[in-house]
ZAGUMI-354114 format. One record per residue (C-alpha): x, z, y. Coordinates in nm, 4 decimals, always signed. Each point is the difference from the previous one (the first is absolute). Example, Ala and Ser with C-alpha at 12.3 -4.5 7.8 and 13.67 -1.06 7.14 Angstrom:
REM residues 2
+----------+----------+----------+
:       c1 :       c3 :       c2 :
+----------+----------+----------+
:  +1.2300 :  +0.7800 :  -0.4500 :
:  +0.1370 :  -0.0660 :  +0.3440 :
+----------+----------+----------+
***
This chain:
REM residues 140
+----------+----------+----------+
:       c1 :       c3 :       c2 :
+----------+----------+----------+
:  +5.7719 :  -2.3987 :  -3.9534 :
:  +0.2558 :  -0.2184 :  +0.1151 :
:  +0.0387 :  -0.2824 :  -0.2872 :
:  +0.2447 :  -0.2210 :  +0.2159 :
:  +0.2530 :  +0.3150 :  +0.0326 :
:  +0.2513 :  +0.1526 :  -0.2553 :
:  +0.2599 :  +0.2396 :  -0.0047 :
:  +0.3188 :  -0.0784 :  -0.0931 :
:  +0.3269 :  +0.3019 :  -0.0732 :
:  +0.3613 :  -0.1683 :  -0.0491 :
:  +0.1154 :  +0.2701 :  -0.1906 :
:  +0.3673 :  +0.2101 :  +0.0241 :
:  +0.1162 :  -0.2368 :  -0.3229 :
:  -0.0738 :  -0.3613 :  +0.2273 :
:  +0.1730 :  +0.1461 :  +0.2754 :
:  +0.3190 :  +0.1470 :  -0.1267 :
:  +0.0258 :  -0.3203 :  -0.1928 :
:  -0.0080 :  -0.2127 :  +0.3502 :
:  -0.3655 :  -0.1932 :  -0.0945 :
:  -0.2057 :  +0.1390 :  +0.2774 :
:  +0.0870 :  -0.3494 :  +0.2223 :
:  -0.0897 :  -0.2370 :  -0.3423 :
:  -0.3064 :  +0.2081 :  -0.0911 :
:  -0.1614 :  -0.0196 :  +0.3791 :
:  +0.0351 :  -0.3686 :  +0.0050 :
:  -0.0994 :  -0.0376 :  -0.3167 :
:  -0.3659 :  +0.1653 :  +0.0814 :
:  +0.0120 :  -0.2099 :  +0.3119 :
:  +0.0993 :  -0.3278 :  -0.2005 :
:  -0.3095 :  +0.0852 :  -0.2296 :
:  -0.2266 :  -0.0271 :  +0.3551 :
:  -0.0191 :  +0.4089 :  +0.0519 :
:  +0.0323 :  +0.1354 :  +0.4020 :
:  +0.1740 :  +0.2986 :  +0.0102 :
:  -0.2635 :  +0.1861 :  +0.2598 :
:  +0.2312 :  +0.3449 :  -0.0249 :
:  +0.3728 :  +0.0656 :  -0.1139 :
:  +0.1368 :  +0.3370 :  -0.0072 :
:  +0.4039 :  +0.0938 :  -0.1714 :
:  -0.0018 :  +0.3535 :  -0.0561 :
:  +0.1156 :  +0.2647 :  -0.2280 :
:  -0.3367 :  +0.1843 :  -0.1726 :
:  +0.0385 :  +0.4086 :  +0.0016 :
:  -0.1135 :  +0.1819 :  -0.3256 :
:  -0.3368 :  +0.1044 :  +0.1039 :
:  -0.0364 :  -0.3567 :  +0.1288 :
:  +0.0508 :  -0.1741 :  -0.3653 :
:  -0.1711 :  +0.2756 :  -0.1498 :
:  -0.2501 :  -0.0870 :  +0.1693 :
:  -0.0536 :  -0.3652 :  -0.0597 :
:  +0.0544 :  +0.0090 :  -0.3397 :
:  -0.2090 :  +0.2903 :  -0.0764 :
:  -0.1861 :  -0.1960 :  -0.2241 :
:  +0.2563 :  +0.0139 :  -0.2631 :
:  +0.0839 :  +0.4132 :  +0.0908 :
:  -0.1325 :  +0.0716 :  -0.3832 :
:  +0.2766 :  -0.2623 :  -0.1499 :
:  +0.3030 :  +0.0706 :  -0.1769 :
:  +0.1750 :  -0.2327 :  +0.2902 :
:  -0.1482 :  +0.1501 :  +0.3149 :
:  +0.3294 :  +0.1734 :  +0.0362 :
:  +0.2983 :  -0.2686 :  -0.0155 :
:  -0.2835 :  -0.2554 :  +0.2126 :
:  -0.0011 :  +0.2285 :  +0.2611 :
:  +0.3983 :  +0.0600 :  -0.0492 :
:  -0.0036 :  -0.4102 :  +0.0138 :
:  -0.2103 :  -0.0682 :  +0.2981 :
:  +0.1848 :  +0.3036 :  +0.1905 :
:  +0.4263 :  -0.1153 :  -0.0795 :
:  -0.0581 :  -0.2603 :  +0.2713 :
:  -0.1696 :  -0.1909 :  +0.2476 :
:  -0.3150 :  -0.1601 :  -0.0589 :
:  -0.1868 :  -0.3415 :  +0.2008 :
:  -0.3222 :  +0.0605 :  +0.0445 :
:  -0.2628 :  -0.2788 :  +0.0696 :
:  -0.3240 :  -0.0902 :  +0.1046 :
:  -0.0917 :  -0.3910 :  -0.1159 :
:  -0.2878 :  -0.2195 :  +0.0606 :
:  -0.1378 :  -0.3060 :  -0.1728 :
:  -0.3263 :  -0.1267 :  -0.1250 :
:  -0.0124 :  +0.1794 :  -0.3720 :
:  +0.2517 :  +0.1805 :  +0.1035 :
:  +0.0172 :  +0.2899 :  -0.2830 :
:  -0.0400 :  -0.2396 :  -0.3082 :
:  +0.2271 :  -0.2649 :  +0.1536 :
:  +0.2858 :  +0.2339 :  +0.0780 :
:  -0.0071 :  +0.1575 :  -0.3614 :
:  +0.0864 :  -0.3344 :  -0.1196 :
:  +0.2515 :  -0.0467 :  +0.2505 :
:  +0.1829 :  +0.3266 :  -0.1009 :
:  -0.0088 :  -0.0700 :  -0.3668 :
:  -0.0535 :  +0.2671 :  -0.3499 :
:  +0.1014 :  +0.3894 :  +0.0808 :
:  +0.2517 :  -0.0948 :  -0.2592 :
:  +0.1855 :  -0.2259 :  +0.1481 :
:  +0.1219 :  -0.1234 :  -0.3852 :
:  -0.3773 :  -0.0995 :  -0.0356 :
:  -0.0248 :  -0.1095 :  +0.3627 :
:  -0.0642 :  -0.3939 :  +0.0402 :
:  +0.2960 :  -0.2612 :  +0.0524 :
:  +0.0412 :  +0.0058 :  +0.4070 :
:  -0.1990 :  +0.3195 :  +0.0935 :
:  +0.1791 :  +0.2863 :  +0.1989 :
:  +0.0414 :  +0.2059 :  -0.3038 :
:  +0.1539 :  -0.2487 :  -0.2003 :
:  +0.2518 :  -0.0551 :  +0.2256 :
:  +0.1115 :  +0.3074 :  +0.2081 :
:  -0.1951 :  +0.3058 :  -0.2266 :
:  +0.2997 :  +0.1468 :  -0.2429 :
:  -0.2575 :  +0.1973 :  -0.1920 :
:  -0.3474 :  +0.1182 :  -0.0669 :
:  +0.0916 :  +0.3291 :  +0.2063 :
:  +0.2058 :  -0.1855 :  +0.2223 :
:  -0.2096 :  -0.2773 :  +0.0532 :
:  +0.1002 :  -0.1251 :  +0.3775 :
:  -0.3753 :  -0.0219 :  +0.1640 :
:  -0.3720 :  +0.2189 :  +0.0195 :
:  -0.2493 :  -0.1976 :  +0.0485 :
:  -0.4277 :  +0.1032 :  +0.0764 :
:  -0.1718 :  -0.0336 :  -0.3197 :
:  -0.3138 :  -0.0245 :  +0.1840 :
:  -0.1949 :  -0.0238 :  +0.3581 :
:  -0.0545 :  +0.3745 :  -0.0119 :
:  +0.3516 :  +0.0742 :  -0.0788 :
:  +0.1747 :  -0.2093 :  +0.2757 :
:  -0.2452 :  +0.1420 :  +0.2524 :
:  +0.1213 :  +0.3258 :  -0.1185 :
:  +0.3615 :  -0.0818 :  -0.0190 :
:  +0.0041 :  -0.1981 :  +0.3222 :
:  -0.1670 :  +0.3099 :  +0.1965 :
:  +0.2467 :  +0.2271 :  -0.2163 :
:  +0.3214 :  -0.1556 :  +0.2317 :
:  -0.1723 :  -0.1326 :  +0.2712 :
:  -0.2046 :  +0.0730 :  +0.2433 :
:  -0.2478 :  -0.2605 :  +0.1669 :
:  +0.2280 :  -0.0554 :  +0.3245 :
:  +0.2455 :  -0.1060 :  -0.2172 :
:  -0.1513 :  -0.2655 :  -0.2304 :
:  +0.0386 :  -0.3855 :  +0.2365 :
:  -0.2458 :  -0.2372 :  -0.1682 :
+----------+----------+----------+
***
Protein backbone atom coordinates (compact mmCIF):
# COMPACT_ATOMS: atom_id res chain seq x y z
CA UNK A 1 0.00 0.00 0.00
CA UNK A 2 0.96 3.27 -1.02
CA UNK A 3 -0.42 5.75 1.87
CA UNK A 4 1.43 8.90 0.39
CA UNK A 5 -0.50 8.36 -3.13
CA UNK A 6 -4.17 9.15 -4.18
CA UNK A 7 -6.12 9.22 -7.13
CA UNK A 8 -7.71 12.04 -8.19
CA UNK A 9 -10.74 12.17 -11.53
CA UNK A 10 -11.74 15.91 -12.60
CA UNK A 11 -14.87 14.88 -13.80
CA UNK A 12 -16.84 15.89 -17.41
CA UNK A 13 -18.98 18.60 -15.07
CA UNK A 14 -15.32 20.55 -13.83
CA UNK A 15 -14.23 20.52 -17.23
CA UNK A 16 -17.04 21.74 -19.36
CA UNK A 17 -17.42 24.35 -16.70
CA UNK A 18 -13.58 25.61 -17.36
CA UNK A 19 -12.27 24.54 -13.47
CA UNK A 20 -9.79 21.94 -14.46
CA UNK A 21 -6.79 24.92 -14.26
CA UNK A 22 -8.36 26.22 -10.52
CA UNK A 23 -8.89 22.66 -9.26
CA UNK A 24 -5.06 21.46 -10.19
CA UNK A 25 -3.62 24.35 -8.39
CA UNK A 26 -5.77 24.13 -5.84
CA UNK A 27 -4.46 20.36 -4.89
CA UNK A 28 -1.02 21.76 -5.49
CA UNK A 29 -1.70 24.94 -3.20
CA UNK A 30 -2.88 22.33 -0.49
CA UNK A 31 1.02 20.74 -0.83
CA UNK A 32 -0.17 17.63 -3.27
CA UNK A 33 2.52 16.63 -6.41
CA UNK A 34 0.76 15.67 -9.22
CA UNK A 35 3.10 12.35 -10.01
CA UNK A 36 0.65 11.48 -13.25
CA UNK A 37 -1.91 13.65 -15.34
CA UNK A 38 -3.85 12.17 -18.04
CA UNK A 39 -7.11 14.39 -20.18
CA UNK A 40 -9.04 11.86 -21.83
CA UNK A 41 -12.45 10.90 -22.79
CA UNK A 42 -13.46 7.35 -20.76
CA UNK A 43 -15.27 4.67 -23.29
CA UNK A 44 -18.35 2.78 -21.82
CA UNK A 45 -16.71 -0.37 -20.85
CA UNK A 46 -14.03 1.87 -19.33
CA UNK A 47 -16.55 3.70 -16.70
CA UNK A 48 -18.34 0.63 -16.35
CA UNK A 49 -15.67 -0.58 -15.21
CA UNK A 50 -14.47 1.72 -12.51
CA UNK A 51 -17.54 2.24 -11.06
CA UNK A 52 -18.64 -1.25 -10.95
CA UNK A 53 -19.04 -0.98 -7.47
CA UNK A 54 -22.22 0.85 -7.74
CA UNK A 55 -23.47 -1.60 -11.06
CA UNK A 56 -26.50 -2.80 -8.55
CA UNK A 57 -27.66 1.10 -8.01
CA UNK A 58 -30.51 2.79 -9.35
CA UNK A 59 -27.74 5.50 -10.73
CA UNK A 60 -25.19 3.20 -12.34
CA UNK A 61 -26.78 4.20 -15.58
CA UNK A 62 -26.86 8.21 -15.88
CA UNK A 63 -23.02 7.96 -13.82
CA UNK A 64 -21.77 6.14 -16.50
CA UNK A 65 -23.85 8.49 -19.08
CA UNK A 66 -22.03 11.41 -16.85
CA UNK A 67 -18.50 10.27 -16.76
CA UNK A 68 -18.81 9.24 -20.64
CA UNK A 69 -20.52 13.06 -22.25
CA UNK A 70 -16.96 14.37 -21.91
CA UNK A 71 -13.50 14.42 -21.12
CA UNK A 72 -12.21 13.44 -17.93
CA UNK A 73 -8.45 14.48 -15.94
CA UNK A 74 -7.18 11.79 -14.49
CA UNK A 75 -4.50 11.94 -11.66
CA UNK A 76 -2.10 10.29 -9.69
CA UNK A 77 -1.13 12.55 -6.31
CA UNK A 78 1.31 12.10 -3.60
CA UNK A 79 1.62 13.46 -0.09
CA UNK A 80 2.26 12.20 3.34
CA UNK A 81 -1.56 11.05 4.44
CA UNK A 82 -2.33 11.43 1.29
CA UNK A 83 -5.96 9.63 1.10
CA UNK A 84 -7.41 11.27 4.36
CA UNK A 85 -5.84 14.65 3.57
CA UNK A 86 -7.17 14.89 0.05
CA UNK A 87 -10.83 13.93 1.17
CA UNK A 88 -10.75 17.01 3.14
CA UNK A 89 -9.36 18.93 0.46
CA UNK A 90 -12.21 17.90 -1.96
CA UNK A 91 -14.96 18.57 0.47
CA UNK A 92 -18.80 16.50 1.22
CA UNK A 93 -20.10 14.34 -2.03
CA UNK A 94 -22.77 16.92 -1.68
CA UNK A 95 -21.26 19.74 -2.39
CA UNK A 96 -24.41 21.71 -0.38
CA UNK A 97 -22.96 19.84 2.74
CA UNK A 98 -19.37 20.23 1.54
CA UNK A 99 -17.18 22.60 3.92
CA UNK A 100 -16.72 26.50 3.23
CA UNK A 101 -13.48 26.49 0.73
CA UNK A 102 -13.31 22.76 -0.31
CA UNK A 103 -13.46 21.81 -4.11
CA UNK A 104 -17.00 20.80 -3.86
CA UNK A 105 -18.20 23.78 -2.36
CA UNK A 106 -16.98 25.77 -4.86
CA UNK A 107 -16.91 24.20 -8.41
CA UNK A 108 -19.37 20.79 -7.65
CA UNK A 109 -23.08 21.95 -9.04
CA UNK A 110 -24.59 18.87 -7.48
CA UNK A 111 -24.40 15.66 -5.58
CA UNK A 112 -24.36 13.79 -9.11
CA UNK A 113 -22.46 16.41 -10.58
CA UNK A 114 -20.12 16.93 -8.00
CA UNK A 115 -16.80 18.29 -9.98
CA UNK A 116 -14.00 15.76 -8.39
CA UNK A 117 -13.41 11.60 -7.37
CA UNK A 118 -11.30 11.27 -4.97
CA UNK A 119 -9.57 7.52 -3.27
CA UNK A 120 -11.49 6.78 -0.26
CA UNK A 121 -8.73 4.67 0.85
CA UNK A 122 -4.94 3.28 0.27
CA UNK A 123 -6.39 0.21 -1.41
CA UNK A 124 -8.61 2.15 -3.61
CA UNK A 125 -6.06 4.70 -5.04
CA UNK A 126 -3.66 1.82 -5.65
CA UNK A 127 -6.43 0.39 -7.59
CA UNK A 128 -7.54 3.49 -9.31
CA UNK A 129 -4.03 4.74 -9.97
CA UNK A 130 -3.07 1.24 -11.71
CA UNK A 131 -6.70 1.44 -13.36
CA UNK A 132 -5.26 4.63 -15.77
CA UNK A 133 -1.83 4.23 -15.42
CA UNK A 134 0.64 2.14 -15.86
CA UNK A 135 3.99 2.21 -13.75
CA UNK A 136 6.13 3.98 -16.64
CA UNK A 137 3.87 6.57 -16.41
CA UNK A 138 3.58 7.58 -12.74
CA UNK A 139 7.02 10.48 -12.11
CA UNK A 140 7.46 10.60 -8.33
Amino acid sequence: MNSNRTFTMLKPDSIEQGYMLPILNMIKEAGFKIIALKYKKMTKEEAEEFYSIHSDKPFFKDLIQFMTRGPIVAVALEKNNAVEDFRKLIGSTDPSEAEEGTIRNKYAKSKGENAIHGSDSDENADIEISFHFSENEIFS
